[in-house]
N, C-alpha and C positions, 0 to 999 in steps of 0.2 A: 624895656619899652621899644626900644629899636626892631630886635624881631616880632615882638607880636606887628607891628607897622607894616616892617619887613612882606608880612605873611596877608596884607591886603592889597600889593602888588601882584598882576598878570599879566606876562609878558607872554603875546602872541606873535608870532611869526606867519604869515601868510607868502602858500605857494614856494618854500623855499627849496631850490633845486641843490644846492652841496652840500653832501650829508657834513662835510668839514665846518661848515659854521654853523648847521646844530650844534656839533659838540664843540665847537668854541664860543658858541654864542653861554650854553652850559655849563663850561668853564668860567664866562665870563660873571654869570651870575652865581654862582657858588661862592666864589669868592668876595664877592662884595654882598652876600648874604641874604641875597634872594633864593626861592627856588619853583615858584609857578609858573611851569613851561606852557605854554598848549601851541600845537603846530596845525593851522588851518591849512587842508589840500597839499602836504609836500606832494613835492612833482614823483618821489616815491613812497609806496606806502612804508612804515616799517623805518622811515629814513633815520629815527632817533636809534635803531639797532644798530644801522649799516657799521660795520666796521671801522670804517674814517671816522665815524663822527665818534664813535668811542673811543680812538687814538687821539683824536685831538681834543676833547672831553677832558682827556688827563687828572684823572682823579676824581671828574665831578658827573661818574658816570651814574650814581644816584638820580641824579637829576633828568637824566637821559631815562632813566627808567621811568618815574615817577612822572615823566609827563605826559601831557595826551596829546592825541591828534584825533579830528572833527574834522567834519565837513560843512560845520557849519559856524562861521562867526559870530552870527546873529545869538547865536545860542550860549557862545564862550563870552558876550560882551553883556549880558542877560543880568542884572543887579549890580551894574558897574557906571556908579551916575561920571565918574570921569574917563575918558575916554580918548588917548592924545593917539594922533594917527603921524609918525614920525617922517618929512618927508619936503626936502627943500623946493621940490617944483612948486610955483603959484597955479591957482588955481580961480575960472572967472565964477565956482558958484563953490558950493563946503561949508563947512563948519569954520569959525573966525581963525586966524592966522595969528601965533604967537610965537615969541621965543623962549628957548630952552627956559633961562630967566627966571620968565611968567610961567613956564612950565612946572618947574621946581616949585615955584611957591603954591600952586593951585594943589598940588601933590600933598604939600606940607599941608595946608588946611584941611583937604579933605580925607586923609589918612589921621591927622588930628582928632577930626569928630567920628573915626570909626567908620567911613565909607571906604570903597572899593576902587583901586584905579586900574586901566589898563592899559596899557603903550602896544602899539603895533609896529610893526614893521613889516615890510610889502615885499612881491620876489624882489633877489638883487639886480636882475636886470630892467624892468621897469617899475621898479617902488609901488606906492601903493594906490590904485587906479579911484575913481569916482565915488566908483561904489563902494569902495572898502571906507573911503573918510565918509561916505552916509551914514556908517555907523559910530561916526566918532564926535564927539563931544568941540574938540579942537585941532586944529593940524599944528604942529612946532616943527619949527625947522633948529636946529647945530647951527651956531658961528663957525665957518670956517672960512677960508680962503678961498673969495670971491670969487679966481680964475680957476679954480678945481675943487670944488665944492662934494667933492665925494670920498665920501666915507664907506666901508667894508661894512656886509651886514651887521659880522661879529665886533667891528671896531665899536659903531653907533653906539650899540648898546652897552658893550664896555662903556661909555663915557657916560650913557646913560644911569648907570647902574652905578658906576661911581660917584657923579652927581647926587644921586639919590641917597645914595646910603650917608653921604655928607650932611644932606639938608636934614635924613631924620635924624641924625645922632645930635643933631644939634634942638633944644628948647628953649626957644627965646620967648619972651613974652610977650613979643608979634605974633609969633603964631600960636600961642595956646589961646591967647584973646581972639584970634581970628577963627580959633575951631571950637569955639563958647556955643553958637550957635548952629541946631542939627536942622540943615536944608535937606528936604525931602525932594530932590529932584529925580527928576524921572533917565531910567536911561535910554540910550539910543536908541534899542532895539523895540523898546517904549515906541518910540518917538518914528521910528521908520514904519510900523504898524497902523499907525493912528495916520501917519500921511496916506498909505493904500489906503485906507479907510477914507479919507478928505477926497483922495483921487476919483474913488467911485463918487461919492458925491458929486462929487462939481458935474464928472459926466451926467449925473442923474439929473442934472437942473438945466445941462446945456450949458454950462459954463465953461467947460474943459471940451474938446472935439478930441475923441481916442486920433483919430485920423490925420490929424495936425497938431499937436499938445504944445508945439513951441518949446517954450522955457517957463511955462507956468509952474511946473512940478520941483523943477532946481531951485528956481528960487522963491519958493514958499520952503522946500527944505534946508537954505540959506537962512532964512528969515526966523524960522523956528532955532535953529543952532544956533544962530545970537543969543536965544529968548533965554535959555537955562531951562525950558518946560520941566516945573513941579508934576508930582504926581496927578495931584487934584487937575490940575489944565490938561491933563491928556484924558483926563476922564469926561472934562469940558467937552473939548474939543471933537471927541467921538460922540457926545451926545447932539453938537453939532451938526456932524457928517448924516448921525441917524437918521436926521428929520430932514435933513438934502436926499436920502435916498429914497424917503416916501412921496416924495414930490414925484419919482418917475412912473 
C-alpha cells in the first residue's frame, strides 16, 4: 500500500542552483521511498548529471537519472489537484497558509482516494516567488525556530519526505473514512487558465483597466485558492468569462 501511495507523490524543485542538493535532495528521497523528481529551470542544464550532485546522490543515483527537468511548471503540476508550495515567508495574497500538520493530513486523504500531490520547493536563495504559489493549491511552512527559521533545500525535504512516509504507513480509520469520498477538484494549472480567461473578460466589459489592474487579479486568485474549484466550476466559470468577452 505504502509504495503504490509512495508513487502519487511529485517533488519538484524549482530554479535550483547546487547540483549538491539535487543529489542530496535524491538521496533524501530514495530513502524514505519516494522517487518523482522533476527539476523546473535548474540555473544548469543537465544539473541532475553534474558530477557533485552524483557524489552526494550516494547510491540514489537512479533517481538522478529517472528524473526530469522542464521548463515548465505549469505542465509538471498539470492533474495534480494538491498542490503544497513549501516556504515560511507570509504572503498578503496566495493560496491559504497551513502547517506541515494540516499538510500531512491533506496528503493522507488525498493520496487515500488515489489522487496526486505535489510539494515544491523554490531556488535556495529566494524560495518560492508569487508566481510559483499561483500554481499551488496551499503554501505550508516547517515549525522551526522562530529566530532562524531556515532550513537547507536538501534538509526541508528530508523532513518532508520523512513526515510522509510516516503518515502513509500508518491506516487509521480517520483517514480511510476521510478518503471514502472521490472530490473531483480541479488543479492549479486548471485554475490559473480559467483566471487569464476571467482576466480578459473583465477587460472586455471595462471592469479590469489593462493600464491600472491594481489588485483585482491577486485577489480573485486568493479567492479562488480558498474555494477548492471542482472541475465542473472551472468549466462554470470559463463559460462566464465567454459571455464577458462578447460584450467587447
Amino acid at each position: 500500500m505504502y509504495k503504490d501511495q509512495a508513487q502519487l507523490l511529485r517533488w519538484i524543485l524549482i530554479q535550483t542552483s547546487h547540483p549538491g542538493n539535487v543529489g542530496s535532495a535524491a538521496r533524501a528521497l530514495k530513502t524514505m521511498g519516494f522517487s518523482d523528481l522533476q527539476l523546473i529551470n535548474p540555473k544548469t542544464a543537465g544539473i541532475a548529471q553534474d558530477d557533485e550532485a552524483i557524489a552526494l546522490a550516494s547510491g540514489a543515483a537512479d533517481i538522478l537519472q529517472s528524473s526530469q527537468e522542464s521548463d515548465s511548471l505549469e505542465s509538471s503540476v498539470q492533474g495534480y489537484t494538491l498542490v503544497l508550495g513549501l516556504t515560511s515567508r507570509d504572503r498578503e495574497f496566495g493560496p491559504p497558509a497551513i502547517d506541515w500538520n494540516e499538510a500531512r493530513k491533506l496528503v493522507q486523504a488525498h493520496v487515500g482516494r488515489g489522487q496526486k500531490v505535489a510539494l515544491l520547493f523554490g531556488p535556495e536563495r529566494t524560495g518560492l516567488d508569487n508566481q510559483h504559489l499561483s500554481l499551488c493549491t496551499h503554501r505550508v511552512w516547517l515549525e522551526a525556530n522562530p529566530l532562524y527559521p531556515s532550513l537547507n533545500l536538501a534538509q526541508a525535504i528530508m523532513v518532508c519526505a520523512y513526515g510522509l512516509r510516516e503518515a502513509l504507513s500508518v491506516d487509521s480509520d480517520e483517514v480511510l473514512n476521510a478518503s471514502s469520498e472521490q472530490i473531483d477538484y480541479a488543479d492549479p494549472a486548471a485554475v490559473a487558465a480559467m483566471l487569464e480567461h476571467w482576466q480578459a473578460g473583465l477587460e472586455a466589459i471595462g471592469y479590469l483597466d489593462p493600464a491600472n489592474p491594481k489588485k483585482l487579479m491577486p485577489r480573485l486568485q486568493a479567492l479562488f485558492a480558498r474555494s477548492r474549484l471542482h472541475k465542473e466550476e472551472i468549466d462554470l466559470l470559463r463559460g462566464i468569462a465567454k459571455q464577458m468577452m462578447l460584450k467587447k
